[in-house]
C-alpha atoms as a printed R data frame, in Angstrom:
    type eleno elety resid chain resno       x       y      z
1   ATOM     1    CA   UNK     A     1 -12.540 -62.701  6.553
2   ATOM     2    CA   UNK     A     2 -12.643 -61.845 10.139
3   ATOM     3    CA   UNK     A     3 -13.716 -64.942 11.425
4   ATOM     4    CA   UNK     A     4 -10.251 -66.285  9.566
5   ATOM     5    CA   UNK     A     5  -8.225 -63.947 11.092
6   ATOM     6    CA   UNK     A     6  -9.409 -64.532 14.945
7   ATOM     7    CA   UNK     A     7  -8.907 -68.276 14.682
8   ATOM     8    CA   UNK     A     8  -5.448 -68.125 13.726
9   ATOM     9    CA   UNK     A     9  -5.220 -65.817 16.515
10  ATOM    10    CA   UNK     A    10  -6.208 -68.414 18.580
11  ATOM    11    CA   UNK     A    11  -9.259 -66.108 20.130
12  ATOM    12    CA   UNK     A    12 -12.006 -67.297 21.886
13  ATOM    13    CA   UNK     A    13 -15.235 -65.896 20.421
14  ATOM    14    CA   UNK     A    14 -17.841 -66.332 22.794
15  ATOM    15    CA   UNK     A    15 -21.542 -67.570 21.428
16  ATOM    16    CA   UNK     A    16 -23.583 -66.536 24.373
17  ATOM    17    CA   UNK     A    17 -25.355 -63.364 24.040
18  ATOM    18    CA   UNK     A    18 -24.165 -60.694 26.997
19  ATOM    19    CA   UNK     A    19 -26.628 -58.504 28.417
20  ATOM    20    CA   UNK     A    20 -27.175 -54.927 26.778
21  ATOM    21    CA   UNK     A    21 -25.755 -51.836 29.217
22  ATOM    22    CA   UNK     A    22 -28.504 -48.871 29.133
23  ATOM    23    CA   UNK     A    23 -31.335 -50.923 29.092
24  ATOM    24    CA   UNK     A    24 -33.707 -47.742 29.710
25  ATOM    25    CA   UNK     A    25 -32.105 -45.587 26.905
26  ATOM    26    CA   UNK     A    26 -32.840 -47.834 24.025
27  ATOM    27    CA   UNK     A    27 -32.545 -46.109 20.386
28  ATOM    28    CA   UNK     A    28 -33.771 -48.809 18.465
29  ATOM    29    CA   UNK     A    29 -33.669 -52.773 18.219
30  ATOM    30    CA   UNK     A    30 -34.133 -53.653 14.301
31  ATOM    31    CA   UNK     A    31 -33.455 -56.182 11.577
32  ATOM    32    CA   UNK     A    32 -33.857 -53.530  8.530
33  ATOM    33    CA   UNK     A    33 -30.549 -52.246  7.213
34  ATOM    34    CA   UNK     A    34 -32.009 -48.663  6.489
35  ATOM    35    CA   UNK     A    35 -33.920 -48.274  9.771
36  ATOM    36    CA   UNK     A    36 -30.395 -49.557 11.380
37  ATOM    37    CA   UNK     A    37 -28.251 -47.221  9.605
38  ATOM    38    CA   UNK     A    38 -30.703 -44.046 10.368
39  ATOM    39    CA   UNK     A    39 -30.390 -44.740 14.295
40  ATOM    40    CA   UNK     A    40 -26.781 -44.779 14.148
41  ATOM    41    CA   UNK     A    41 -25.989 -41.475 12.009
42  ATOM    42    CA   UNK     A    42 -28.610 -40.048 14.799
43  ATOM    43    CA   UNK     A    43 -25.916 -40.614 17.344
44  ATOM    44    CA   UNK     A    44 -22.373 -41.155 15.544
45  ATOM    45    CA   UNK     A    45 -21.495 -39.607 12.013
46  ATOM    46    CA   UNK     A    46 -22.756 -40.463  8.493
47  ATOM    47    CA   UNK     A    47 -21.839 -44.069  7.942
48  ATOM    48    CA   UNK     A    48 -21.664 -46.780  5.219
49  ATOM    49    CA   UNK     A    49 -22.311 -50.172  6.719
50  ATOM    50    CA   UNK     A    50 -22.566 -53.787  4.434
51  ATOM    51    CA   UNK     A    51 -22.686 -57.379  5.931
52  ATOM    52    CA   UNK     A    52 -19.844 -59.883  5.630
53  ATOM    53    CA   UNK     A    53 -21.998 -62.560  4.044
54  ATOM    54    CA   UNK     A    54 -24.455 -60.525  1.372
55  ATOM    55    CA   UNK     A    55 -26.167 -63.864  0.352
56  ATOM    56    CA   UNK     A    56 -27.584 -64.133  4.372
57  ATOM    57    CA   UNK     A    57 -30.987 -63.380  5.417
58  ATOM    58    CA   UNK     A    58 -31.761 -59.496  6.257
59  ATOM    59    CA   UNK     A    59 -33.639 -61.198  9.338
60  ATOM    60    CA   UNK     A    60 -30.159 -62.060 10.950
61  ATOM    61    CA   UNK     A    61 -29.062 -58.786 11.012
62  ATOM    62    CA   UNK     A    62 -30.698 -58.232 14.842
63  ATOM    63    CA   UNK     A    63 -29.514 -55.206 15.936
64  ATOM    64    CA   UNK     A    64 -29.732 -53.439 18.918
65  ATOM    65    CA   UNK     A    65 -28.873 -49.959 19.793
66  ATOM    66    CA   UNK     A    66 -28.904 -47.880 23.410
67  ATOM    67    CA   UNK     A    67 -27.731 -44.572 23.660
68  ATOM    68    CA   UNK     A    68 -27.276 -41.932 26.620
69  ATOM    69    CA   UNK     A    69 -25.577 -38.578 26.503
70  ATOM    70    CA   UNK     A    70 -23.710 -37.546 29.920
71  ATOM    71    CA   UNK     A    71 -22.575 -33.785 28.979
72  ATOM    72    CA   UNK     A    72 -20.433 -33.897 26.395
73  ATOM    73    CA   UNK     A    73 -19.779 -37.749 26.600
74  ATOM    74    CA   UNK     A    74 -22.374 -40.385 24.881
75  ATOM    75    CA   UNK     A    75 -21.948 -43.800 25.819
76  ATOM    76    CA   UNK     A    76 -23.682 -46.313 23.848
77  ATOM    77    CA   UNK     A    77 -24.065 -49.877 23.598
78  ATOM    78    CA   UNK     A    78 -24.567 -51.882 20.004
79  ATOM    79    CA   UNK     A    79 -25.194 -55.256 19.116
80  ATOM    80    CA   UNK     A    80 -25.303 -56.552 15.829
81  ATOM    81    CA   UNK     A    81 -26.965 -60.221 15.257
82  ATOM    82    CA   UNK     A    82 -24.190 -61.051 12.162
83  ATOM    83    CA   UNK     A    83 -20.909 -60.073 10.686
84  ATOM    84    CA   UNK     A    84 -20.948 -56.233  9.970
85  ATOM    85    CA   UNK     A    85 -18.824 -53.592  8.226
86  ATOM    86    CA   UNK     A    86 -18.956 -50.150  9.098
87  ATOM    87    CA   UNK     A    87 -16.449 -47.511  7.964
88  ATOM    88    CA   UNK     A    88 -17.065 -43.808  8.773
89  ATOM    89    CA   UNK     A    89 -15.440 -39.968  9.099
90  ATOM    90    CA   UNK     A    90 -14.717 -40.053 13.144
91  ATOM    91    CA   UNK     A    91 -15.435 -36.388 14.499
92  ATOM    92    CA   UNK     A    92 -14.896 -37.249 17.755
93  ATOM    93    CA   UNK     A    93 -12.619 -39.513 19.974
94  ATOM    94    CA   UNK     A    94 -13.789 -42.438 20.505
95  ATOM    95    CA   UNK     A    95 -13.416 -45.868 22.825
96  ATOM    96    CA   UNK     A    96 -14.941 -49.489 22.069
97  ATOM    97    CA   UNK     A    97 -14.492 -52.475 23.925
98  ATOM    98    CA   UNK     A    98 -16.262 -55.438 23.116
99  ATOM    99    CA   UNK     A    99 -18.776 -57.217 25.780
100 ATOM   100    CA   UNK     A   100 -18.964 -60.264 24.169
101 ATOM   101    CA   UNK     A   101 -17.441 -61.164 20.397
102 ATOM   102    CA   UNK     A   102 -14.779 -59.216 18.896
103 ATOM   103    CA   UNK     A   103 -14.254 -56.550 16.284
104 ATOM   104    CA   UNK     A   104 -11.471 -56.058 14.332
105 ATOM   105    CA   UNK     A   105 -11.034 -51.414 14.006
106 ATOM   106    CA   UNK     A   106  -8.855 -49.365 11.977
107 ATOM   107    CA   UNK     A   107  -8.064 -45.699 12.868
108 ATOM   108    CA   UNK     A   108  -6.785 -43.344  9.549
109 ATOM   109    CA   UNK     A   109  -3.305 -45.606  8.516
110 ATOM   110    CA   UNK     A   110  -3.179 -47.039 11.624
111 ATOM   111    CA   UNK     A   111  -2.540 -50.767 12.316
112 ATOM   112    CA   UNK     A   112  -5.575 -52.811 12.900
113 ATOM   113    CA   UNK     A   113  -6.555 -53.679 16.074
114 ATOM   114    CA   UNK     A   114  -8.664 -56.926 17.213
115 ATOM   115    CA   UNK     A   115 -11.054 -55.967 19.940
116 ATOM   116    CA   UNK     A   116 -11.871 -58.195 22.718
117 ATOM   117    CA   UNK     A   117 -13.456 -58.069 25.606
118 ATOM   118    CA   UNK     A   118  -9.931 -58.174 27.160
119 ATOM   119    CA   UNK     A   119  -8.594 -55.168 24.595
120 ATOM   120    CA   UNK     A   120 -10.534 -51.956 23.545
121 ATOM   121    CA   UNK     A   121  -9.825 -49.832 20.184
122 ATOM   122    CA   UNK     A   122  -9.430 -46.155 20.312
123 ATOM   123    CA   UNK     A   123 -10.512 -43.891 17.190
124 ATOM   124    CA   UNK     A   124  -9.150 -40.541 16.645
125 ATOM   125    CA   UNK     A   125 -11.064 -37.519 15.082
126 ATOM   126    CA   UNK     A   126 -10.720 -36.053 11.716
127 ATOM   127    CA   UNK     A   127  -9.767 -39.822 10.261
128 ATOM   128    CA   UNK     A   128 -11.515 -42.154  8.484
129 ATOM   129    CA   UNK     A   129 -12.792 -45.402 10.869
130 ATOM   130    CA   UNK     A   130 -13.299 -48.878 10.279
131 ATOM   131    CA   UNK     A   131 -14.974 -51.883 12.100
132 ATOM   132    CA   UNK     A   132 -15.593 -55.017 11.379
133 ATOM   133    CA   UNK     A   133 -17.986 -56.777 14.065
134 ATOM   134    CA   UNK     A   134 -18.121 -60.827 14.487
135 ATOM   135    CA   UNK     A   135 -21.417 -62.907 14.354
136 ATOM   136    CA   UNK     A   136 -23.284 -61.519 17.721
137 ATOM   137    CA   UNK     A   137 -20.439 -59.292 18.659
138 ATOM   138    CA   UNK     A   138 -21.585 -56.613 21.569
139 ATOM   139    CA   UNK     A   139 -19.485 -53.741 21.467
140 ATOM   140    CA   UNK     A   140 -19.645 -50.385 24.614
141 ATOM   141    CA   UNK     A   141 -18.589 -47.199 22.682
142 ATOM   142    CA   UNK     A   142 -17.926 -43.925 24.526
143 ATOM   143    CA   UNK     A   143 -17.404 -40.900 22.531
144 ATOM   144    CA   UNK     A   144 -16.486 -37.738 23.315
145 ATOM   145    CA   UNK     A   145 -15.224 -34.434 21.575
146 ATOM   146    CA   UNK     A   146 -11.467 -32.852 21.154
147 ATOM   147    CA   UNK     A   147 -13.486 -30.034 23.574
148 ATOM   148    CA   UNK     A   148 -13.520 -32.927 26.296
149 ATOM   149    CA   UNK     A   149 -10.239 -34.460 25.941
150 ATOM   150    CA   UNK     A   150  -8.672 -30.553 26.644
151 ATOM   151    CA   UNK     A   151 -10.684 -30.454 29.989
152 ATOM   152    CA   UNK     A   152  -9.188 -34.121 30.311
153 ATOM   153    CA   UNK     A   153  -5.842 -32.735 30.702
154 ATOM   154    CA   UNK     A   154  -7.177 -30.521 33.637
155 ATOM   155    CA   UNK     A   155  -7.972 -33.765 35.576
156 ATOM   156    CA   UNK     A   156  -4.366 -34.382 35.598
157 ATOM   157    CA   UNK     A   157  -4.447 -31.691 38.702
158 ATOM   158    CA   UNK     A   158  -5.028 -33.352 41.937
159 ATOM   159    CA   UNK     A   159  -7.958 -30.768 42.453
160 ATOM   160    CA   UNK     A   160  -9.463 -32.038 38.839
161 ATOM   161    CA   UNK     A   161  -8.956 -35.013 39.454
162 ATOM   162    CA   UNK     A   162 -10.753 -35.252 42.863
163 ATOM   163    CA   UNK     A   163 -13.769 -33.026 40.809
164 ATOM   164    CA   UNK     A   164 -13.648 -35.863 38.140
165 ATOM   165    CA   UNK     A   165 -13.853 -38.694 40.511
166 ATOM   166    CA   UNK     A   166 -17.257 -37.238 41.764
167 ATOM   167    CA   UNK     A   167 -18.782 -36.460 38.246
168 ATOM   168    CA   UNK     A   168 -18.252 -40.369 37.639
169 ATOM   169    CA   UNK     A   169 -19.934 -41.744 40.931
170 ATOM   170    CA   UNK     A   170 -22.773 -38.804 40.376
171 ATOM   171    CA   UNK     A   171 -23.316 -39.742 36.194
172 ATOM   172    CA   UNK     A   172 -23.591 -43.084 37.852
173 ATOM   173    CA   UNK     A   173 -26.292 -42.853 40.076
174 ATOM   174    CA   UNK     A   174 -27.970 -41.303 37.297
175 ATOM   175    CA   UNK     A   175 -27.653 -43.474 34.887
176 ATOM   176    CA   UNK     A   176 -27.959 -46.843 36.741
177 ATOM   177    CA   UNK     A   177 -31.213 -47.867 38.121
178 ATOM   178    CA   UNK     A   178 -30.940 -48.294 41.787
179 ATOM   179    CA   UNK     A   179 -32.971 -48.075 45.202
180 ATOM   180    CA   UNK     A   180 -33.200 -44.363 45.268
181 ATOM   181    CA   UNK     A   181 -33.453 -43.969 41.390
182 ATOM   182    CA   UNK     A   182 -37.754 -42.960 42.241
183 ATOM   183    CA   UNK     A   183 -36.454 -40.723 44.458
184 ATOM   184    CA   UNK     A   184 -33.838 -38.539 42.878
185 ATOM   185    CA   UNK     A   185 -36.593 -38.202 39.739
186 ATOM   186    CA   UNK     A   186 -39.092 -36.512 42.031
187 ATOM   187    CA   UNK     A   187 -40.111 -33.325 41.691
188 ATOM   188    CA   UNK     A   188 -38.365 -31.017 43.748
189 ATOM   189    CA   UNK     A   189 -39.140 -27.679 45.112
190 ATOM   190    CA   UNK     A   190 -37.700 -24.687 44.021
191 ATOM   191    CA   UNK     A   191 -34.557 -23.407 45.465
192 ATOM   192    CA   UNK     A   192 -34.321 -19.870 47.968
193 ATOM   193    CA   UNK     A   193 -32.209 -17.076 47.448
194 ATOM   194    CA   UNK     A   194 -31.553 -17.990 51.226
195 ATOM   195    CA   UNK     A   195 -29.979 -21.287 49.461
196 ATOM   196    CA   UNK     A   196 -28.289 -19.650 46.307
197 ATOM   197    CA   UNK     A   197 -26.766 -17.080 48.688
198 ATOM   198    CA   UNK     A   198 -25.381 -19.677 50.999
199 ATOM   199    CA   UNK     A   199 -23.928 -21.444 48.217
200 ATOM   200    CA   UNK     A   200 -22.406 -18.237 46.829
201 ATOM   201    CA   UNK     A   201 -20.887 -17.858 50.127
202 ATOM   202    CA   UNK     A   202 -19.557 -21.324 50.343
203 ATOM   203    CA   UNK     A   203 -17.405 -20.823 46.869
204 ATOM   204    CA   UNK     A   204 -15.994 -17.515 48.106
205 ATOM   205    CA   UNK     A   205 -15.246 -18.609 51.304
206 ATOM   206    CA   UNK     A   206 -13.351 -21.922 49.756
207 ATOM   207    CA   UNK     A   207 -12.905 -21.759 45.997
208 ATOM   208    CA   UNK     A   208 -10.273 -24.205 45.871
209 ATOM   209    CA   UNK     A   209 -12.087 -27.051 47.012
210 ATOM   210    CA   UNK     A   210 -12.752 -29.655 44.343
211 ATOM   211    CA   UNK     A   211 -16.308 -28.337 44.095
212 ATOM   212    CA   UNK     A   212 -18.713 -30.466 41.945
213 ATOM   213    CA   UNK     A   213 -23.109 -29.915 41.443
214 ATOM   214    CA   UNK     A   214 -23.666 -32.669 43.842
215 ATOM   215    CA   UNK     A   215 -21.160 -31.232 47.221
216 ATOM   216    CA   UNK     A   216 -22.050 -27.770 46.670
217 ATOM   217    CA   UNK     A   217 -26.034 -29.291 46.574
218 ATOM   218    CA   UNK     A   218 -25.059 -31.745 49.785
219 ATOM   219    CA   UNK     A   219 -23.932 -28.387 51.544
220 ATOM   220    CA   UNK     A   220 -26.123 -26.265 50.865
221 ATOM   221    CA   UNK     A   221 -28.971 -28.900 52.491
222 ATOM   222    CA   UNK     A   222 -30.580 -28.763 49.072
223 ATOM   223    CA   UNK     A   223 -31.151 -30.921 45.887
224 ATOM   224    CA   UNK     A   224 -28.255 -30.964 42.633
225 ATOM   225    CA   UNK     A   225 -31.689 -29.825 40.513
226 ATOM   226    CA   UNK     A   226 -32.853 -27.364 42.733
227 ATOM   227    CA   UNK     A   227 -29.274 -25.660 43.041
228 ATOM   228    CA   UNK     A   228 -28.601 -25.227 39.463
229 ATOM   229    CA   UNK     A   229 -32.549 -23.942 38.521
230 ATOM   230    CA   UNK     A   230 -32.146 -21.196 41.632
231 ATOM   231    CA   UNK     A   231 -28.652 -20.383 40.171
232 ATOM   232    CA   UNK     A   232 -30.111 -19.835 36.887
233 ATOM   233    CA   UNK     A   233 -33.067 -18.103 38.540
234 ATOM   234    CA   UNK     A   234 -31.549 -16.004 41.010
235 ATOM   235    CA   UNK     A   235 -27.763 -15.325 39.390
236 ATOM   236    CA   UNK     A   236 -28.058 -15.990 35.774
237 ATOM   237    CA   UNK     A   237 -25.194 -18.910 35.546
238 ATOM   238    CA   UNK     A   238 -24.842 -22.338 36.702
239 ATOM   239    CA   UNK     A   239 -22.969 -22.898 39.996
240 ATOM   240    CA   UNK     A   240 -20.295 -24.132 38.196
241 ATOM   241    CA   UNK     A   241 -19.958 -21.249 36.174
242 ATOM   242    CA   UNK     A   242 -19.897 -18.904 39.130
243 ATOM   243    CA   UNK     A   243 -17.096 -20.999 40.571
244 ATOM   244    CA   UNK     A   244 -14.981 -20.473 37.244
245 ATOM   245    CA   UNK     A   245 -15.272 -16.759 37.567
246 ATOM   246    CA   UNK     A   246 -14.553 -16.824 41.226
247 ATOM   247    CA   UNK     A   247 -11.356 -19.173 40.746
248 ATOM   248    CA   UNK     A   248 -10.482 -15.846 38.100
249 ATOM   249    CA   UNK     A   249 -10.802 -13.404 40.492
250 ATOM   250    CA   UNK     A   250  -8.804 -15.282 42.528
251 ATOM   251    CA   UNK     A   251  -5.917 -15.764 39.705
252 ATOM   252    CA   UNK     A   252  -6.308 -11.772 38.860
253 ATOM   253    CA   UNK     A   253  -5.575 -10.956 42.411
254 ATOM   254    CA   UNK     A   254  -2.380 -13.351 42.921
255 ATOM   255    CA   UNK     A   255  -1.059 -11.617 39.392
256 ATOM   256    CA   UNK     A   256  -1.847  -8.168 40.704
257 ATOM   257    CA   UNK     A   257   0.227  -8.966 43.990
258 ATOM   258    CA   UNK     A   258   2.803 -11.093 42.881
259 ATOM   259    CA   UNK     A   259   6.242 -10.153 41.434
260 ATOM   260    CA   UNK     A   260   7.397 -11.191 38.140
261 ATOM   261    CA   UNK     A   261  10.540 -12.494 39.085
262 ATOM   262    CA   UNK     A   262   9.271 -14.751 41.603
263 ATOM   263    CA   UNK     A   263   6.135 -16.456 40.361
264 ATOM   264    CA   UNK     A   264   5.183 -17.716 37.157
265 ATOM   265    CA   UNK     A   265   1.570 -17.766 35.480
266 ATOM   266    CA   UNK     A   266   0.946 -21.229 34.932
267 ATOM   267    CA   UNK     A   267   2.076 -21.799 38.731
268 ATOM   268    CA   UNK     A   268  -0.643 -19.465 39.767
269 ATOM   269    CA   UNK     A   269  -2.877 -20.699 37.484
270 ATOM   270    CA   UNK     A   270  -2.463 -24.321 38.572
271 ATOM   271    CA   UNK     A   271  -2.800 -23.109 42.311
272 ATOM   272    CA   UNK     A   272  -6.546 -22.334 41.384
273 ATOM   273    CA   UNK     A   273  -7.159 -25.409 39.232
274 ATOM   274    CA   UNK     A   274  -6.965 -24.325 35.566
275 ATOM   275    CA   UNK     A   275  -5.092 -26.836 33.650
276 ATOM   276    CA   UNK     A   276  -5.517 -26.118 30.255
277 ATOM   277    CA   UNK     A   277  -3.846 -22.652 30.036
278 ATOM   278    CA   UNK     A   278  -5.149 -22.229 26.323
279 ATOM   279    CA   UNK     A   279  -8.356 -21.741 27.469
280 ATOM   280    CA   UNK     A   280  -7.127 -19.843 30.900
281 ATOM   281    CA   UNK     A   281  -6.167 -17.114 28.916
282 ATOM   282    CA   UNK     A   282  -8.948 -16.592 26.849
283 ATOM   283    CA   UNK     A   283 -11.066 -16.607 29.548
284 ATOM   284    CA   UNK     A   284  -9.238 -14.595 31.684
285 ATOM   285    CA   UNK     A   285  -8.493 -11.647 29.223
286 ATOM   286    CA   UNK     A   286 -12.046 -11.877 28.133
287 ATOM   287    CA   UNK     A   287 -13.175 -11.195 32.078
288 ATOM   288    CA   UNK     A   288  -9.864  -8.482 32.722
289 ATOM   289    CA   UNK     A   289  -9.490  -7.274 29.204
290 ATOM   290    CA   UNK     A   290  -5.539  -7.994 29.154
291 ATOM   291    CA   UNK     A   291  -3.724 -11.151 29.310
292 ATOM   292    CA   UNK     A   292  -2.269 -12.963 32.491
293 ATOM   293    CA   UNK     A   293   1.283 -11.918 31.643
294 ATOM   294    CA   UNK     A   294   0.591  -8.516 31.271
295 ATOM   295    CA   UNK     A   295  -1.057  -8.388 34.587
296 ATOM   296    CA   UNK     A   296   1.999 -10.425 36.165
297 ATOM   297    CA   UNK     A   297   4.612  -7.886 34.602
298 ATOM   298    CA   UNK     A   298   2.502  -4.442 35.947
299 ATOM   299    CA   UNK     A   299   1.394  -3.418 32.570
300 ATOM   300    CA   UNK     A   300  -1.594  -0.692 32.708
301 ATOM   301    CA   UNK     A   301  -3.248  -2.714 35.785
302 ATOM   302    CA   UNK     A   302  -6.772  -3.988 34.739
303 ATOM   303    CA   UNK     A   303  -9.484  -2.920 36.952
304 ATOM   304    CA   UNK     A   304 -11.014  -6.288 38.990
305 ATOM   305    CA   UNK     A   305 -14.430  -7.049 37.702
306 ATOM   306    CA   UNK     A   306 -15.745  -8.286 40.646
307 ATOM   307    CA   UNK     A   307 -19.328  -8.269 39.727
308 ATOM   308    CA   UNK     A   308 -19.386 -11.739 40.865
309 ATOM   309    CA   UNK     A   309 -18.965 -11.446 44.247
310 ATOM   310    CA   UNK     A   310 -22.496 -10.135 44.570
311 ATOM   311    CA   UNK     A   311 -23.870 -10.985 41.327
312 ATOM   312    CA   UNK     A   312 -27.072  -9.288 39.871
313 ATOM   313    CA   UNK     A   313 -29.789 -11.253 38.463
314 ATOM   314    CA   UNK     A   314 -30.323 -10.877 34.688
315 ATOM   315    CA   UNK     A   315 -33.207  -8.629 35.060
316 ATOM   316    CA   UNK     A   316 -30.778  -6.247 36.923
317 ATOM   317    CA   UNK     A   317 -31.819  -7.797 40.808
318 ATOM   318    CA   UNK     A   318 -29.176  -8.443 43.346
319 ATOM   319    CA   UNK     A   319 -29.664 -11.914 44.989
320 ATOM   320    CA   UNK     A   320 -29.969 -10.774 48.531
């Protein structure tokens, strides 16, 4: 049993019920084992889930269950009342670290970890996962996809990494209630072309500034929401997505100049803030219609599709 294994560990397993992260995303708070089950395989994979002691009243079971998404990453927070088992199929990565109790998690063959609030557990995708949670153990779980973890290795690029420390602080402001919480949920007026133009200029003018929603909003004297509707409006793309194929244009025109013998792809790449070269490539042959290499070496020069330098809208109207 788990409780076995923690004492002759020697760890403390705390009685006092911690507070519950994501207060005002809550899934469900339940003692019925079906009604439990269904909230989770809303959020995490199909799951089979038993207590530790069978013979113990259903009414112990006291779960609780918040849940937000931020993009691609959900971050949830569970609490189960008495000793659970849970094994599933992990599709995703995955993070837990306990807030109060522990949890003892297997990943595929792995070796077992014990989970404390001192030591997380990390789950990988494609193998099977196990956990079993203590009497009143509280556990944060963050989970994101393998699609994720590749733009994770772009934030290993000081210009990444300076984008990904501003995600974090924005996602937080969102997510935690605060003093200004009324007012960033206000409605908010719509955004000019005066504004989406400005912008536009602003990522031309200095695409290799660790742009985010949020500094491209601050400079353009306008709200995060109001800049990406009037992008969609007005251009047809988010901001960010105009910044992507401006940073290509960018890469194209570096290649087209550049000799072979003295620069490399990846360097050039890099220079403009794509990381994961993988999905460089595609990107960029799908935009040039020939690969990065062949542009480097000279071969059959692709024409610049620079269409996003004054962008149309989708109904065929220039922003101007």
């Amino acid at each position: 049993m788990l409780t076995m294994r923690v004492a002759r560990l020697g760890v403390e397993v705390r009685d006092d019920t911690c507070s519950m992260p994501f207060g005002r995303h809550p899934v469900v708070a339940t003692s019925d084992f079906e009604e439990a089950r269904a909230a989770l395989e809303s959020v995490f994979p199909p799951l089979r889930m038993h207590p530790h002691d069978q013979s113990a009243s259903t009414s112990r079971l006291d779960m609780a269950f918040n849940s937000l998404r931020i993009g691609e990453v959900t971050a949830s927070c569970l609490r189960f009342g008495r000793g659970i088992h849970i094994i599933a199929d992990a599709v995703t990565f995955g993070v837990t670290v306990p807030l109060c109790g522990v949890a003892e998690s297997r990943t595929g063959r792995r070796p077992r970890v014990l989970a404390t609030p001192q030591v997380g557990a990390v789950f990988m995708p494609d193998q099977p996962a196990e956990v079993d949670w203590s009497d009143g153990c509280t556990q944060l779980c963050v989970t994101f996809p393998r699609r994720a973890m590749h733009l994770g290795l772009e934030a290993m690029h000081p210009l990444a990494t300076a984008t990904l420390e501003k995600l974090l602080i924005e996602s937080l402001l969102v997510i935690q209630p605060h003093g200004y919480t009324d007012a960033l949920n206000q409605p908010q007026h719509p955004c000019t072309p005066r504004a989406v133009r400005r912008t536009m200029g602003l990522i031309r003018t200095h695409p290799e500034q660790a742009w985010t929603i949020a500094t491209l909003a601050q400079e353009g004297a306008v709200s995060a929401r109001c800049l990406q509707e009037g992008f969609q409006r007005c251009v047809g793309v988010s901001p960010m997505r105009y910044l992507r194929e401006v940073r290509l244009d960018r890469v194209h025109a570096d290649l087209m100049s550049a000799a072979s013998d003295s620069v490399t792809v990846s360097h050039i790449a890099r220079r403009w803030g794509f990381l994961y070269l993988g999905r460089f490539a595609a990107a960029y042959r799908q935009k040039f219609g020939r690969t990065p290499s062949e542009t480097l070496r000279g071969q059959g020069r692709a024409t610049m599709v620079s269409g996003w330098a004054n962008v149309a809208t989708t109904s065929g109207r220039a922003v101007s």
